[in-house]
C-alpha positions as CSV (number, residue, x, y, z in Angstrom):
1,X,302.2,171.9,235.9
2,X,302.6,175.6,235.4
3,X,302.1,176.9,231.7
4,X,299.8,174.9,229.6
5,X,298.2,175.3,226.2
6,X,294.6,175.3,226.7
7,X,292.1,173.4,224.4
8,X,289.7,176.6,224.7
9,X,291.5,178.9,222.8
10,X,289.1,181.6,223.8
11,X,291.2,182.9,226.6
12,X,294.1,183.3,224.5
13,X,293.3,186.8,223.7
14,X,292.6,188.0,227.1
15,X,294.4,191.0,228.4
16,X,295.6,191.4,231.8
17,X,295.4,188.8,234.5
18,X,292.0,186.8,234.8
19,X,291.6,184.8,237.4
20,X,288.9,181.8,237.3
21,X,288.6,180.7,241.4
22,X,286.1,179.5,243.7
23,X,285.5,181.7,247.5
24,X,285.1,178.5,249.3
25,X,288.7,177.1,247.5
26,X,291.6,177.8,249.4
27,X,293.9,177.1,246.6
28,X,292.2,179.9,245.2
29,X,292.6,182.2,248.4
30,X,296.4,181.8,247.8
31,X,296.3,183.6,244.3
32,X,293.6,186.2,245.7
33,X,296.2,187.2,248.3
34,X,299.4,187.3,246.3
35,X,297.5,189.8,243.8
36,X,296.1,192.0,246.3
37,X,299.2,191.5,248.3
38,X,300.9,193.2,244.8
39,X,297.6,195.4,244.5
40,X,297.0,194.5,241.2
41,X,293.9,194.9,239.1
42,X,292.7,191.1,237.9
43,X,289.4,190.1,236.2
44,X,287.2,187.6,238.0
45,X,285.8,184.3,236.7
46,X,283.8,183.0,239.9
47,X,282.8,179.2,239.4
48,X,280.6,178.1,242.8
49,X,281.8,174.4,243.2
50,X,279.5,173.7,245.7
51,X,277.1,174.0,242.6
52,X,279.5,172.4,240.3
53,X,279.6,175.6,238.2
54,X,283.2,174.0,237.3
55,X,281.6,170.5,235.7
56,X,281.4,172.2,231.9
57,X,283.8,171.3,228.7
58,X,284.6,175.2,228.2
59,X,286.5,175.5,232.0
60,X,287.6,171.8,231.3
61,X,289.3,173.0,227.9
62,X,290.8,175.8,230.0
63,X,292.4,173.6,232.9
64,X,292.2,170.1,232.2
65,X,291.5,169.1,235.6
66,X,288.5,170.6,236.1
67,X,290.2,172.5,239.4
68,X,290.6,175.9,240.5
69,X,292.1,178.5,240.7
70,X,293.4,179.7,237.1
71,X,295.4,182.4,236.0
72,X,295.5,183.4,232.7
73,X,298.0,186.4,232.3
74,X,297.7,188.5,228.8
75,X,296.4,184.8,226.9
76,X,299.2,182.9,229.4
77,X,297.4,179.8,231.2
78,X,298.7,179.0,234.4
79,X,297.3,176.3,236.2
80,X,298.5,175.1,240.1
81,X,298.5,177.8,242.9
82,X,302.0,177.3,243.9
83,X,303.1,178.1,240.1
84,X,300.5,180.6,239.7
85,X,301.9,182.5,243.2
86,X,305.2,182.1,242.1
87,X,304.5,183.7,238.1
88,X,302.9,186.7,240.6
89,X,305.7,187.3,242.6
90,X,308.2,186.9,239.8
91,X,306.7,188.8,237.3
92,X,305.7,191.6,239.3
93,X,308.6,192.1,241.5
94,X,307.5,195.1,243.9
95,X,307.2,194.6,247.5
96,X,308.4,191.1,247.2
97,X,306.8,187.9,248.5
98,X,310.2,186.2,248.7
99,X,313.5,186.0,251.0
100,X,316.6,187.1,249.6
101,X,318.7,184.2,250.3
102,X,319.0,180.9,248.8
103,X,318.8,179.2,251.7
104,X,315.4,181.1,252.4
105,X,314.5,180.8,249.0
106,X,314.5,176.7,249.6
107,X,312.7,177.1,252.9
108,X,310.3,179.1,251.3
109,X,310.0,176.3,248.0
110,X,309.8,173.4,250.4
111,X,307.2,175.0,252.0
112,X,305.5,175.7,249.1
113,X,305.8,171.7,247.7
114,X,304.6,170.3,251.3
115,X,301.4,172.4,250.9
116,X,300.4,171.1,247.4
117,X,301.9,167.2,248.3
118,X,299.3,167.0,250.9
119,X,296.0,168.7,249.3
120,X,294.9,165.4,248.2
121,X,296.6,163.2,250.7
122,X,295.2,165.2,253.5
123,X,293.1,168.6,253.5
124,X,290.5,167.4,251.2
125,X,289.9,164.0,252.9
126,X,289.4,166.3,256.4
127,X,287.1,168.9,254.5
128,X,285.0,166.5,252.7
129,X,284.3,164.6,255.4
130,X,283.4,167.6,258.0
131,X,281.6,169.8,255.6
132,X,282.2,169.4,252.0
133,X,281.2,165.6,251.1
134,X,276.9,165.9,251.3
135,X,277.2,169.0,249.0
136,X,279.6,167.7,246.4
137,X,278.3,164.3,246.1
138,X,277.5,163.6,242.5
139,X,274.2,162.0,241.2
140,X,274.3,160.1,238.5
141,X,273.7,162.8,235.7
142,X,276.6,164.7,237.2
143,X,278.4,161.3,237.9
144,X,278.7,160.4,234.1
145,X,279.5,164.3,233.0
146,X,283.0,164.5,235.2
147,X,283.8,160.9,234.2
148,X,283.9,162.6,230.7
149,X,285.8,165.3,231.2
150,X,287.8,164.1,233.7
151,X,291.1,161.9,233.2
152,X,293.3,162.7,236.3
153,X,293.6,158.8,237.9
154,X,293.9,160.6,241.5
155,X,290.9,162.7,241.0
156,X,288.8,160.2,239.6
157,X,289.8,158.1,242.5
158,X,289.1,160.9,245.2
159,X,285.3,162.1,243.6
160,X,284.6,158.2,243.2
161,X,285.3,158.1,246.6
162,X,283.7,161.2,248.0
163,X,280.5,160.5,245.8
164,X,280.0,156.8,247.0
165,X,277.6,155.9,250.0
166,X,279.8,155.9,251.9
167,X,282.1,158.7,251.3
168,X,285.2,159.6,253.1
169,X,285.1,157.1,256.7
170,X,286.5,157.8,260.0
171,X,290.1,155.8,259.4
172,X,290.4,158.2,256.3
173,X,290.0,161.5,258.4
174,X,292.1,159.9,261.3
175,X,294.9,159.4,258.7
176,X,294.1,162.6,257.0
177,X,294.8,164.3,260.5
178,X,298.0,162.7,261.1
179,X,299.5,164.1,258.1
180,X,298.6,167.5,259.1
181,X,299.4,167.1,262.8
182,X,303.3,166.6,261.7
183,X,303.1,169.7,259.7
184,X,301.2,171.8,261.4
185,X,304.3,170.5,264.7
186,X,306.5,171.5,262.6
187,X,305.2,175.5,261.6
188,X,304.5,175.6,265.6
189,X,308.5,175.2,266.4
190,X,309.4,177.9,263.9
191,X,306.7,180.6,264.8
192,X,307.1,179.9,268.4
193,X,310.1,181.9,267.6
194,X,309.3,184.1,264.6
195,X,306.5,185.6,263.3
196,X,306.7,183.9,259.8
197,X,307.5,180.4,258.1
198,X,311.1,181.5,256.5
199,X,313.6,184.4,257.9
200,X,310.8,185.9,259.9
201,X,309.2,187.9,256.6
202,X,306.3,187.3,255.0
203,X,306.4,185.4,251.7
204,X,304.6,183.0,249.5
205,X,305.3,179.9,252.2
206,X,303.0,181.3,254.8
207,X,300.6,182.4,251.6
208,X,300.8,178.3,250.7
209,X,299.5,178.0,254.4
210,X,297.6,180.3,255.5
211,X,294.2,179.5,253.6
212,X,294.4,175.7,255.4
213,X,294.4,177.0,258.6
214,X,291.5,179.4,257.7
215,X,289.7,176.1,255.8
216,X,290.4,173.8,258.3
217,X,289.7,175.6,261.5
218,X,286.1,175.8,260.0
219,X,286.2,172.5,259.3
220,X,286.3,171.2,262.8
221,X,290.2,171.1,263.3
222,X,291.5,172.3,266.5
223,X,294.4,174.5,266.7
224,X,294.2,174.8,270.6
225,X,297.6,172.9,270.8
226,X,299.3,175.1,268.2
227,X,299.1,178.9,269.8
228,X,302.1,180.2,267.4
229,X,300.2,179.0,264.6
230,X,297.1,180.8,265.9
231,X,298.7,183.8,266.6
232,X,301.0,184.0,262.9
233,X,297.1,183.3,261.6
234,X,295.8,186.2,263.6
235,X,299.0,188.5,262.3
236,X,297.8,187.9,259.0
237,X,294.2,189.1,259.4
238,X,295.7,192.4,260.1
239,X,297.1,192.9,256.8
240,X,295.3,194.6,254.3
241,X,294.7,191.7,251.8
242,X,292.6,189.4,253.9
243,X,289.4,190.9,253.9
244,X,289.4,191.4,250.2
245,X,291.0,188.2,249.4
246,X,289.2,185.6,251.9
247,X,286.7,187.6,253.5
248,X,285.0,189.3,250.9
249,X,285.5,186.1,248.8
250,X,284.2,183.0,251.5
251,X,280.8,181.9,251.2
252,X,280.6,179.3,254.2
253,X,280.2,175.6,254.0
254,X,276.2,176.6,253.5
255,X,275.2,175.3,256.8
């Protein structure tokens, strides 16, 4: 989605780069380390969605999904991690987050696009249903507030689901797994052999990644059959950005 023109025109005039994010979101954790990958200064706008800080018409009027994480650059929204990481690294060009070639510039892009395509098809299912479902279940006050605000068919579809009785099932977290099982085969063959996703340099593909596997392993997924992927993980907690981007940021599933 990129660059949208918010309803809330309050933001319009903010200067610099304001992020509004979530420490449990990993779509947020992407934009947190891109910027202090860059070391720049940003504004924070914390919204705890495990409270549903995020269900109110003024953050609605900003992205119109309700979701996070939002950038909003000297009065620019962007809305979508992958677009949001990508404005970062383009418009502040020092100590690059991207290959030089084209053909690592694709890599890089389709790594980017198979993150996002399976957020919904895939990591949230898993999430909800090991930690995140008995905490975001809606009652029927909140129920009737995000059907108002709310007008994405897919995420009405996935909160009806995840607030129902009986939430996300067995077969839905079986099919949820498959879908990252094939990915997560297919990051293994490449870092058995490098030590990042695209020409062996760190960029914004293993930034797309990176915050599932630190979501997911505390959700109960095992990455014993995948030791590339845990050792390109560990690589990354060395850098200087984690702590202050994940770390510093992740509250726990609050159990």
């Amino acid at each position: 989605m990129g660059v949208i023109t918010p309803e809330n025109k309050d933001v319009l005039s903010f200067e610099g780069l304001h992020l509004y994010h979530s420490g449990i979101s990993n779509c947020a954790m992407r934009v947190r380390i891109a910027l202090e990958e860059k070391n720049l200064p940003w504004t924070s706008h914390h919204l705890d969605i495990l409270k549903k800080e995020h269900l109110n018409p003024d953050y609605f009027g900003i992205n119109p999904k309700g979701l996070v994480p939002t950038l909003i650059d000297d009065g620019v929204v962007i809305v979508e991690s992958d677009d949001i990481i990508d404005h970062i690294d383009k418009k502040f060009p020092d100590s690059p987050l991207r290959p030089t070639s084209a053909s690592g510039l694709e890599q890089m892009y389709e790594w980017m696009r198979l993150a996002v395509s399976i957020h919904m098809t895939a990591v949230k299912p898993f999430v909800y249903y090991h930690k995140v479902q008995k905490f975001m279940r809606k009652n029927q006050a909140d129920q009737g507030k995000y059907l108002s605000l709310q007008t994405d068919k897919e995420l009405l579809s996935f909160h009806s689901k995840a607030s129902s009785e009986q939430g996300f099932t067995p077969e839905d977290v079986a099919q949820a797994k498959s879908i990252l099982t094939d990915c997560f085969a297919k990051a293994e063959r490449i870092l058995s052999e490098n030590d990042w996703l695209v020409e062996n340099q760190f960029s914004l593909a293993d930034i797309a990644w990176l915050p599932l596997h630190f979501t997911l392993v505390r959700s109960e997924f095992s990455f014993e059959e995948y030791p590339a992927i845990e050792a390109w993980a560990l690589r990354f907690t060395e850098r200087k950005s984690f702590k202050k981007s994940v770390l510093d940021w992740w509250p726990g599933f609050g159990d």
